[in-house]
Structures are given as C-alpha cells and as structure tokens.
BATIKE-795893 format. One record per residue (C-alpha): x, y, z; residue number from 1. Coordinates in Angstrom, 1 decimal, decimal comma, m for minus. Example, Ala and Ser with C-alpha at 12.3 -4.5 7.8 and 13.67 -1.06 7.14 Angstrom:
BEGIN
{xx:12,3 | yy:m4,5 | zz:7,8 | i:1} $
{xx:13,7 | yy:m1,1 | zz:7,1 | i:2} $
REM end
This chain:
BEGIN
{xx:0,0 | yy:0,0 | zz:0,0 | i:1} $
{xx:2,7 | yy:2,3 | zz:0,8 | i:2} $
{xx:4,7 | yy:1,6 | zz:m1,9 | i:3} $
{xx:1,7 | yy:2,3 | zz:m4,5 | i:4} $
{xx:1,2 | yy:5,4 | zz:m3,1 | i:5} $
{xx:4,4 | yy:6,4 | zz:m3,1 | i:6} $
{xx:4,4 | yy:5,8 | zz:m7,1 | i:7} $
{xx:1,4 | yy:7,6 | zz:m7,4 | i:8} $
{xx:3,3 | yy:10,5 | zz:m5,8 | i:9} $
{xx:5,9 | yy:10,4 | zz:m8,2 | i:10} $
{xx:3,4 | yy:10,0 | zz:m11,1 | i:11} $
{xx:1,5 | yy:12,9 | zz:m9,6 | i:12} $
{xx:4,9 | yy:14,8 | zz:m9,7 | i:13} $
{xx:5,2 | yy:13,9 | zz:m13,0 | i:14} $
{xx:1,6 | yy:14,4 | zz:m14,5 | i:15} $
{xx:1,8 | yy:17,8 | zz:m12,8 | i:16} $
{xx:4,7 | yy:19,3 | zz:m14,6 | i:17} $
{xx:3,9 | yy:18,2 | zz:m18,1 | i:18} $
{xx:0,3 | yy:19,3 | zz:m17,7 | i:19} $
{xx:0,8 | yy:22,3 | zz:m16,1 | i:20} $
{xx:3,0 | yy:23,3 | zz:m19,0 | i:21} $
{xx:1,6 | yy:22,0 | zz:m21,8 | i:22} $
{xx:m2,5 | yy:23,0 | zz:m20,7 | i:23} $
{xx:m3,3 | yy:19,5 | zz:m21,3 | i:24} $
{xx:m4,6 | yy:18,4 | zz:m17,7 | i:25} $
{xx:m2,5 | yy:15,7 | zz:m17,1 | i:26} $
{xx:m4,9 | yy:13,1 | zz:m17,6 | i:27} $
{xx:m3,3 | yy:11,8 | zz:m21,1 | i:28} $
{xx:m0,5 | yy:11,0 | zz:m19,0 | i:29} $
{xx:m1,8 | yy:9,3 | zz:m16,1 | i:30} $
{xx:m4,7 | yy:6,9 | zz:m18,3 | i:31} $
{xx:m1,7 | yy:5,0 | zz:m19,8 | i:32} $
{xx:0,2 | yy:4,5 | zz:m16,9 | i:33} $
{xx:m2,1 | yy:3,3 | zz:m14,8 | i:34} $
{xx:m4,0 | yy:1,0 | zz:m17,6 | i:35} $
{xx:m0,8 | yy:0,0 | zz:m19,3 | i:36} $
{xx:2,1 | yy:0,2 | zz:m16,2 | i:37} $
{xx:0,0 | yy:m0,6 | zz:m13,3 | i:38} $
{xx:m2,7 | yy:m2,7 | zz:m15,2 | i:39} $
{xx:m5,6 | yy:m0,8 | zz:m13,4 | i:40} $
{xx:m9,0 | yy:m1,4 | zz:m14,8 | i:41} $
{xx:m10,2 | yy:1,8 | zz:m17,3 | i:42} $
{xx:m12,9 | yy:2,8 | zz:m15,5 | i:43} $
{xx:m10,9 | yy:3,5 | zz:m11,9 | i:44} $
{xx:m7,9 | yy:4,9 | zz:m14,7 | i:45} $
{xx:m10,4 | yy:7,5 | zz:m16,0 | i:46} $
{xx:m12,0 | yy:8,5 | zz:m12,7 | i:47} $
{xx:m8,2 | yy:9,1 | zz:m11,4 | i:48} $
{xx:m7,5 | yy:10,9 | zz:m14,8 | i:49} $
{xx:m10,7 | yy:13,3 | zz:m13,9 | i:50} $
{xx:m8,9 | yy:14,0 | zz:m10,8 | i:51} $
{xx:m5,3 | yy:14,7 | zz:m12,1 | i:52} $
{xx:m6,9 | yy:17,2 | zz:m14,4 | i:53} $
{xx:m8,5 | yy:19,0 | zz:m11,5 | i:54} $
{xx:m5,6 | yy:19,0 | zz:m9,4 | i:55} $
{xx:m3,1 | yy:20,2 | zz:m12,0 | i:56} $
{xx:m5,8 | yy:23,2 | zz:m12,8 | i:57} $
{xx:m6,0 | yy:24,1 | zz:m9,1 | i:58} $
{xx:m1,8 | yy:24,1 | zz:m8,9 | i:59} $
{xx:m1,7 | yy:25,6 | zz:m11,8 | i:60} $
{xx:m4,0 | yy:28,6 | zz:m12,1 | i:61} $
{xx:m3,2 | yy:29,9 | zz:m8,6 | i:62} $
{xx:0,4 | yy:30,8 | zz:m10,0 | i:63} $
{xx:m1,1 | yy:32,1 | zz:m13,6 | i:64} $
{xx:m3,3 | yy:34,1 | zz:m11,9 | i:65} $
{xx:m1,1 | yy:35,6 | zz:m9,5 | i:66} $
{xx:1,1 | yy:35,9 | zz:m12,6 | i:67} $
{xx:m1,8 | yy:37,8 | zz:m14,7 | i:68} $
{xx:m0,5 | yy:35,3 | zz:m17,8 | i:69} $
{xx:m3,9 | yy:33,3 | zz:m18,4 | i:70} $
{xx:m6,8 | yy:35,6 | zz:m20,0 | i:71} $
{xx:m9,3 | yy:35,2 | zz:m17,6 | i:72} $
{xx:m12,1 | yy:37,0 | zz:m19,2 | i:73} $
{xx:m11,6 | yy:34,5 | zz:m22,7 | i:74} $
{xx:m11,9 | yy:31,1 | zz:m20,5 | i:75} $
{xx:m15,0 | yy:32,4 | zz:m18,9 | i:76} $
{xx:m16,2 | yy:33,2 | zz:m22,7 | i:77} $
{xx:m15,4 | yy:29,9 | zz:m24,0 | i:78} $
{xx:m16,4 | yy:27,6 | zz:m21,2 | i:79} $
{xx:m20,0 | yy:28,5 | zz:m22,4 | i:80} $
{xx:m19,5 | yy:26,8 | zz:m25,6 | i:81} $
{xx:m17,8 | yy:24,0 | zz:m24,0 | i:82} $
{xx:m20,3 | yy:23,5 | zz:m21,1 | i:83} $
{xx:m23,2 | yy:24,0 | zz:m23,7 | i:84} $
{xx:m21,2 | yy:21,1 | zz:m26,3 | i:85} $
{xx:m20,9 | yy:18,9 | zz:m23,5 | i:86} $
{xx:m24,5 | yy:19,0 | zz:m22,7 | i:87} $
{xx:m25,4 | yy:18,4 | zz:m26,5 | i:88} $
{xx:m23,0 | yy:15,9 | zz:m26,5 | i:89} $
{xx:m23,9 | yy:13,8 | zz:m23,8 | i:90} $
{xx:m27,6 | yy:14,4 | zz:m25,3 | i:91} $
{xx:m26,6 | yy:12,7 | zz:m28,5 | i:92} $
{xx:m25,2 | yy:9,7 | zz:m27,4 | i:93} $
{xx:m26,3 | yy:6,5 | zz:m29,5 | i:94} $
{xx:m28,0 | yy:9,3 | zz:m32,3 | i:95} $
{xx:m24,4 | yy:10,3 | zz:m34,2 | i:96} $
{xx:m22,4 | yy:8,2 | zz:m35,1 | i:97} $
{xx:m18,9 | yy:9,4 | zz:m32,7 | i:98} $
{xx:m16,7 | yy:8,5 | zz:m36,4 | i:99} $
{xx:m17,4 | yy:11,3 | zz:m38,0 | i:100} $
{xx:m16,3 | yy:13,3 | zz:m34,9 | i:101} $
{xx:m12,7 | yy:11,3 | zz:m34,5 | i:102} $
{xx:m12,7 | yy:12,1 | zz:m38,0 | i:103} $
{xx:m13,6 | yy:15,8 | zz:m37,8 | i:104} $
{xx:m11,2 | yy:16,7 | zz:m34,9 | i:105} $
{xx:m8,5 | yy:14,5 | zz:m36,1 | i:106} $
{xx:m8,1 | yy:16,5 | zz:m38,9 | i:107} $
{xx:m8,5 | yy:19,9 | zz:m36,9 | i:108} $
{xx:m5,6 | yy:18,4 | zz:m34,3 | i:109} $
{xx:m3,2 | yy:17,5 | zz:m37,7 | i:110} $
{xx:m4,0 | yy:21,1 | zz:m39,3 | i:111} $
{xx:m3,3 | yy:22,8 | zz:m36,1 | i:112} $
{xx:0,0 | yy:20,6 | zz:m35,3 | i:113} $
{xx:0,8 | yy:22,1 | zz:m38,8 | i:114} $
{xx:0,6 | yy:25,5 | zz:m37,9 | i:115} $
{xx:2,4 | yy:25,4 | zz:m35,4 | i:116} $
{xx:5,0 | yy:24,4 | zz:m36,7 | i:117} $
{xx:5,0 | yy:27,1 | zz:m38,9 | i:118} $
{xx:4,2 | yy:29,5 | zz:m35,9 | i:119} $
{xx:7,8 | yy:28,1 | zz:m35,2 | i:120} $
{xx:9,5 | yy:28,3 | zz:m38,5 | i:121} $
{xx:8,3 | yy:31,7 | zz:m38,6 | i:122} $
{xx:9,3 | yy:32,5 | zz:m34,9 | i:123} $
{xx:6,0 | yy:34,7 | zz:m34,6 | i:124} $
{xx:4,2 | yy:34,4 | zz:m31,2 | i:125} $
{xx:1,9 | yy:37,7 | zz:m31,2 | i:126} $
{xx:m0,4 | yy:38,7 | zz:m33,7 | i:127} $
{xx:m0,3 | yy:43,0 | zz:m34,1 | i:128} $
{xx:m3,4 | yy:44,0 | zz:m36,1 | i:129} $
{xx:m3,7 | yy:47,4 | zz:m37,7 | i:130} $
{xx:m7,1 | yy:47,0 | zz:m36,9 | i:131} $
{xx:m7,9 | yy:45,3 | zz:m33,9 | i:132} $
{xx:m11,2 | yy:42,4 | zz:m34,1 | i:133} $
{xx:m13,9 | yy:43,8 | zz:m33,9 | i:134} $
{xx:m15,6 | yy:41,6 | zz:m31,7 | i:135} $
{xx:m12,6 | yy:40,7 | zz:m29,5 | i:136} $
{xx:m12,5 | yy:44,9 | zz:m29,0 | i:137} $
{xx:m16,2 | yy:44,7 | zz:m27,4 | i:138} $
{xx:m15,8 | yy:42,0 | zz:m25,4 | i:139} $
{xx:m12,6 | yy:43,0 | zz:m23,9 | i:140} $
{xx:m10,8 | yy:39,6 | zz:m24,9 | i:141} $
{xx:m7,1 | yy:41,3 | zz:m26,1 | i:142} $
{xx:m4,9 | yy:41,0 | zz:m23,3 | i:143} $
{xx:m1,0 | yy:41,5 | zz:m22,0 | i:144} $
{xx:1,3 | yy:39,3 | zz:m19,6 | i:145} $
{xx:5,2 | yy:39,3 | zz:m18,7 | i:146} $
{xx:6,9 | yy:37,3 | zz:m19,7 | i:147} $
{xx:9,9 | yy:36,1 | zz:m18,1 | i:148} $
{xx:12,5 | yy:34,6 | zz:m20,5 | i:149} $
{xx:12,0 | yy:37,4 | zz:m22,7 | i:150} $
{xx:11,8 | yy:39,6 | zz:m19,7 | i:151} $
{xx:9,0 | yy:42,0 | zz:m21,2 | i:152} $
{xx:5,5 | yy:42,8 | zz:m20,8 | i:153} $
{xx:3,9 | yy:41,5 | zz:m24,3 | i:154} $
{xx:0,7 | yy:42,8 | zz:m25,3 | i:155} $
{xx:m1,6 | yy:40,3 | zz:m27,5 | i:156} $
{xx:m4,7 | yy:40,7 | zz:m29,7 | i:157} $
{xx:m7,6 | yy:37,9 | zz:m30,2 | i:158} $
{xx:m8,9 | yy:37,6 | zz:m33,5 | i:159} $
{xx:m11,3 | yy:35,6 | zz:m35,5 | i:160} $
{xx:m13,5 | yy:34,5 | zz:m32,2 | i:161} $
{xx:m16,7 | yy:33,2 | zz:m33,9 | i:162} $
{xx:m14,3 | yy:30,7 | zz:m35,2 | i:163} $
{xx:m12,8 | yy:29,9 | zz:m31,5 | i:164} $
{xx:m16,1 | yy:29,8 | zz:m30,1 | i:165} $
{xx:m17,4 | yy:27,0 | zz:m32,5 | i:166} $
{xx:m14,2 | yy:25,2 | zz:m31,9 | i:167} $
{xx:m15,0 | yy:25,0 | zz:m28,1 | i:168} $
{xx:m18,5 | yy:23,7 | zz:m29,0 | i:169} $
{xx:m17,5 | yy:21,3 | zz:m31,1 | i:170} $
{xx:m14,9 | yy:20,0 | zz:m28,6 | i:171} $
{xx:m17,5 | yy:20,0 | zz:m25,8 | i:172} $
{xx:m19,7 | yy:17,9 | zz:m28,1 | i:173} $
{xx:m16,8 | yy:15,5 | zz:m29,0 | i:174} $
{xx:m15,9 | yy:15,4 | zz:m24,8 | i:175} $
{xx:m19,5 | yy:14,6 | zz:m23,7 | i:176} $
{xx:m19,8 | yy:12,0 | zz:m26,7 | i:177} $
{xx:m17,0 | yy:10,1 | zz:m27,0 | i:178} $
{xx:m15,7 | yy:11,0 | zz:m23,3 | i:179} $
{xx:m12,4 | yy:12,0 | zz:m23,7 | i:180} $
{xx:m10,5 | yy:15,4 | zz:m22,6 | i:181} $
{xx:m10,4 | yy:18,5 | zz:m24,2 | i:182} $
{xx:m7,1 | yy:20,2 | zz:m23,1 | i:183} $
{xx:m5,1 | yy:19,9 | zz:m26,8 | i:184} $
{xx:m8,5 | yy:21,2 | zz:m28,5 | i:185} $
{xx:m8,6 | yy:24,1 | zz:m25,7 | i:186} $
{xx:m5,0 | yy:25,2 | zz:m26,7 | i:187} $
{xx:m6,4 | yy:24,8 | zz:m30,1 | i:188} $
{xx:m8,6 | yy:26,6 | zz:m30,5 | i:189} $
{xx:m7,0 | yy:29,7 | zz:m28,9 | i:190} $
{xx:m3,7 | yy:29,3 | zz:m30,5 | i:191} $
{xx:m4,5 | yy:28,0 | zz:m33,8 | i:192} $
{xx:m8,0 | yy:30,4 | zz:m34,3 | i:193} $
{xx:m8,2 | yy:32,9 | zz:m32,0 | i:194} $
{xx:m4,0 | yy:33,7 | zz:m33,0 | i:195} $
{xx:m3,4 | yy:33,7 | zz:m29,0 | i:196} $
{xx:0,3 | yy:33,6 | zz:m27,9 | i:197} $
{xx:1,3 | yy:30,1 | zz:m26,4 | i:198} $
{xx:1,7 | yy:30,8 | zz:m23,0 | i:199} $
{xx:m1,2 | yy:32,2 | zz:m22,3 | i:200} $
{xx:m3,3 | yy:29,6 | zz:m24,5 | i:201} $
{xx:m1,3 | yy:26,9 | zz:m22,7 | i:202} $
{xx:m2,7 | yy:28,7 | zz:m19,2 | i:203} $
{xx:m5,9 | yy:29,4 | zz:m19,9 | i:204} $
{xx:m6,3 | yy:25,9 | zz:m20,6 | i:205} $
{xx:m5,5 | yy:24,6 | zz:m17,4 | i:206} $
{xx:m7,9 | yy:26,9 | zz:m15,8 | i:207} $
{xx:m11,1 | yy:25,8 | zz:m18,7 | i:208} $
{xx:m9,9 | yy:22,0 | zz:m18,2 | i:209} $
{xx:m10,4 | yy:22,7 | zz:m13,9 | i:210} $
{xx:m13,8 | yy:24,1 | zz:m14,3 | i:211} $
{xx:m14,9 | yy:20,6 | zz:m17,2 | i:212} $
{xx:m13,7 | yy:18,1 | zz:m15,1 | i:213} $
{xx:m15,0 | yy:19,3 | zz:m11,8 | i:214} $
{xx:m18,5 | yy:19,1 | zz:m13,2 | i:215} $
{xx:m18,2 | yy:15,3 | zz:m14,5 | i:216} $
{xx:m15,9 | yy:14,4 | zz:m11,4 | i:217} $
{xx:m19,4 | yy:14,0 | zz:m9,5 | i:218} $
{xx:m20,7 | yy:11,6 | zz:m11,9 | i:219} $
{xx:m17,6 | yy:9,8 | zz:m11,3 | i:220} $
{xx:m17,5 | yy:9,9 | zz:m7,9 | i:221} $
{xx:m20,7 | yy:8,3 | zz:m7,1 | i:222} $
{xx:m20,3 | yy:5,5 | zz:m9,8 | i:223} $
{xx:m17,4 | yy:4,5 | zz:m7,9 | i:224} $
{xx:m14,6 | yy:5,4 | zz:m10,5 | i:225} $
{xx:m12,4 | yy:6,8 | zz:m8,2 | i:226} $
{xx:m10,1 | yy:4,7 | zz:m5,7 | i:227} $
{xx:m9,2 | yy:6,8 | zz:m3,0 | i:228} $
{xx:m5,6 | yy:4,8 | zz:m2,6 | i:229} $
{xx:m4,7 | yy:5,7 | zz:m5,9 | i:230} $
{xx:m6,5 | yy:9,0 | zz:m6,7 | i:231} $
{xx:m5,5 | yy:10,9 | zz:m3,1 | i:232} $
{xx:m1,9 | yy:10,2 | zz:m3,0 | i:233} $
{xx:m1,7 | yy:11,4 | zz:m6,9 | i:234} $
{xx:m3,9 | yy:14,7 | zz:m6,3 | i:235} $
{xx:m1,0 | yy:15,6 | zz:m3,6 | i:236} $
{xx:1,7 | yy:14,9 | zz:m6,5 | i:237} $
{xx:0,1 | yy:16,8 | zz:m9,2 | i:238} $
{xx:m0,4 | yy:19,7 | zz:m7,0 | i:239} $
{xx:3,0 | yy:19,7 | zz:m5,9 | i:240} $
{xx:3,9 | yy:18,9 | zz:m9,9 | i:241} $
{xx:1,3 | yy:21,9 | zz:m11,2 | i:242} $
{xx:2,8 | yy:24,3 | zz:m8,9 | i:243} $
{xx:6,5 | yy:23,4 | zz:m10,1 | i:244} $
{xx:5,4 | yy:23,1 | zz:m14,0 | i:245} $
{xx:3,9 | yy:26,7 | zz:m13,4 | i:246} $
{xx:7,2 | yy:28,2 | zz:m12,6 | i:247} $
{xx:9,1 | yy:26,6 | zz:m15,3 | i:248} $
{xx:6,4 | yy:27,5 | zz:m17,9 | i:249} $
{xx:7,1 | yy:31,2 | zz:m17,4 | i:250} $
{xx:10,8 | yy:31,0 | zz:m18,0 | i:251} $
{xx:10,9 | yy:28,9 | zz:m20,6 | i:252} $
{xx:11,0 | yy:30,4 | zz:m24,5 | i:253} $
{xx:7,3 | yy:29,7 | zz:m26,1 | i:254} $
{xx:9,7 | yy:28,3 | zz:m29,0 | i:255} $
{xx:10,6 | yy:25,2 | zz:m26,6 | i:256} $
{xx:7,0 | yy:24,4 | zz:m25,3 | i:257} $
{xx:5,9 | yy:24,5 | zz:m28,8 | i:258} $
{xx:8,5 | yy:21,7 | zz:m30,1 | i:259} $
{xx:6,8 | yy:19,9 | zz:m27,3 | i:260} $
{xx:3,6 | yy:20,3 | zz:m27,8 | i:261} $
{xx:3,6 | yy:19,4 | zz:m31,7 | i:262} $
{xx:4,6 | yy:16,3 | zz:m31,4 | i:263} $
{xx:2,1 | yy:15,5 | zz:m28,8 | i:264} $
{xx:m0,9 | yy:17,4 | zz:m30,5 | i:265} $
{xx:0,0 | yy:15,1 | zz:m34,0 | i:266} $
{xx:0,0 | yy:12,1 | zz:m32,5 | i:267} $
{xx:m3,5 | yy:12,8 | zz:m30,4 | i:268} $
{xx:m4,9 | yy:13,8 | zz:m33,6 | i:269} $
{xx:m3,3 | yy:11,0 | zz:m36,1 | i:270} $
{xx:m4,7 | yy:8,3 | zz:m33,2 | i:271} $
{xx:m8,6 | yy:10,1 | zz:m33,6 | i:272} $
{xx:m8,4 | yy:9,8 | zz:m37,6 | i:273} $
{xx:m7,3 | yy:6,1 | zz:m37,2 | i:274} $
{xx:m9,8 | yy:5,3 | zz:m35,4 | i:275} $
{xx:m12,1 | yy:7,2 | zz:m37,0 | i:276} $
{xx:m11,3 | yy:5,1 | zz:m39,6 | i:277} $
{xx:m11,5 | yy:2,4 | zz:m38,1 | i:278} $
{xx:m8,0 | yy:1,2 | zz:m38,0 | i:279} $
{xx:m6,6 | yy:m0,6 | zz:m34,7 | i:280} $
{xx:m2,8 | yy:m1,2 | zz:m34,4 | i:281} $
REM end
C-alpha cells in the first residue's frame, strides 16, 4: 500500500509538470500509466485521470493568476461553448455516429500541429493588427502578460472568435460523446484560431480544463470510478507537480514548449483519424 502510493506520488509529480505546462490536464499521461504500467482497470484509470486534471488546474492557475499570464475573461467566454457542447454531446449519445467526430477533430488536431510548426518556423508568437477584431475589442478579450524569459510585458490581440467559439463547441460535443478530454482542443482553439500567444493559450487551458472536469468528477465519484488509494496520493503529487510546472512554464521560450507540444498534439490527432477510420494497431 505504501509503496503504490508512493508511485502515485511520483506520477503525480510527474503528471503535474507536463500538464501544467503544456495545458493539457495531465490526464493523457496518467490513463496509460495506470492502464498500461499498473494494469488498473479503465474505469478507476479515467476516474483518477478526472482528478489529475483537477488537481493540475488548481496548482496551476493559482500561480497564472497571480502571474496575470492566463486571460481570464476568454476562458469564462469559451467555457460557455464547451459547457453547452458537452451537454449536447452527452444528449446525442447513440444518435451520431462518434466517427465522423474522431474524423472531424482528427483532422482539426493535424491542421493545427501544422501550424504550429509554422508558428515556429516563422518564430512569430503575437499577432499586431492594424485593426484590432472587432468583436474581441467589445468583449474586452485582447490581453498583455510578462513574460519572463523574454523579460517583457507583451501585449496580444484575439482575433477571428466566432471561429474559437465553435471550436469550443464542437470540442464539448466531442468530450460529452466520445468522453475523452479537451485540453489539446482548448490550446487549439486559442492558439490555432483565435492567434493567442502560447503561453497564455497553454494557461488558460488549465484553468477551462479545472472548471470541465470538476463538473463530470461527480458523476464519477458516485459511480465509484475513483479509488481513493490511488486518486488521493496522486492529487497531492500533481499539485506539488502543477505548482513546479507553473514556474518553469514562465521561464521557458514559447519556441521550446511549442517543439513539445507538436509532437504530442499530432500524435492525439493521427490516433482520432485512425480510429475514425477504423484502424486498430
């Protein structure tokens, strides 16, 4: 018992960092440890995946906020469409069929892996309008943080937000139908779309994911999904993990979390199209 713990500790540690950075919960990490390293059944791996994504958004946010890097006012705006997806999601289970959806947002994942690479070709992180969005303007989206391995206040402008906001629906659909996580289409969606820098995408994220998984995490709970010898002892080592992941976040270049995070949001979005295709390796 002590022993397992103790792994789920360093897990936690783990899970925390990488999440925290990246804005993608932690949860992608933890599922396939538990159910391929530990052998622990899926349901119990997805109710402790629930909880890793809330503890890495509680870690987290605390420092972002402190930090004024996430843009607070943009993941109150989207969390509408993904709280309203989700419920139209969960609504059409057994009426659409979920392939055309792995299909759909596989594609969106590979397009948006694809520009950010070129994001990172191009060594651009801030889009400067002459004319600043229209929309964004009224709703007071555009935003500024400091950043601290450039050692500057950046200013940053949101554009195209019709287009973010149906990308936050859609991803709410595809999490209440096919019950997976949403933090690589969060980033997404205000990377890719909405032109926001990385670092605050990448925060804002972990805040949107906190607020998802803490309304499903009751669902969860009372099915019995979550083991408190595995999902305690982890919660402690994300939080410890999100709060360390925070501080390295802000002093690394955007240019190094984006080699990261391509990688990860290709392969995410390669295994959706195979198996929207119905291809099983």
């Amino acid at each position: 018992m002590i022993q397992t713990a103790l792994i789920m500790l360093a897990v936690g540690v783990f899970a925390g960092i990488a999440g925290s950075i990246l804005g993608i919960g932690g949860g992608m990490i933890i599922t396939p440890i538990l159910t391929l390293g530990m052998g622990l059944n899926i349901k119990y791996a997805i109710g402790a995946s629930i909880i890793a994504v809330i503890a890495t958004s509680s870690g987290s946010t605390i420092a972002y906020l402190r930090d004024n890097v996430l843009n607070l006012r943009v993941a109150m705006f989207l969390e509408i469409a993904t709280t309203t997806g989700a419920i139209v999601g969960a609504l059409l289970t057994g009426v659409l069929d979920p392939k055309y959806l792995y299909l759909l947002f596989g594609c969106l994942l590979v397009f948006s892996g694809w520009n950010m690479y070129r994001k990172l070709r191009r060594g651009s992180e801030v889009l400067q309008r002459v004319e600043p969005d229209r929309i964004a303007s009224k709703l007071k989206l555009n935003g500024t943080y400091y950043d601290k391995a450039e050692a500057k206040n950046i200013d940053y402008q949101v554009e195209n937000v019709p287009a973010g906001f149906s990308v936050m629906f859609g991803a709410g659909v595809a999490s209440g139908l096919l019950g997976i996580g949403s933090g690589a289409f969060k980033v997404m969606a205000m990377d890719t779309f909405m032109k926001m820098p990385l670092k605050p995408s990448s925060s804002t994220s972990n805040l949107m994911m906190g607020v998802t998984a803490a309304a499903s995490a009751t669902v969860y709970f009372f099915n019995g999904a979550i083991l408190p010898g595995i999902a305690v002892p982890m919660a402690l080592g994300i939080l410890v993990g999100a709060v360390i992941g925070s501080r390295i976040m802000q002093i690394l270049p955007a240019r190094w979390i984006r080699i990261v995070f391509i990688p990860i949001i290709l392969y995410i979005g390669l295994q959706m199209l195979f198996k929207g295709l119905g291809v099983h390796f």
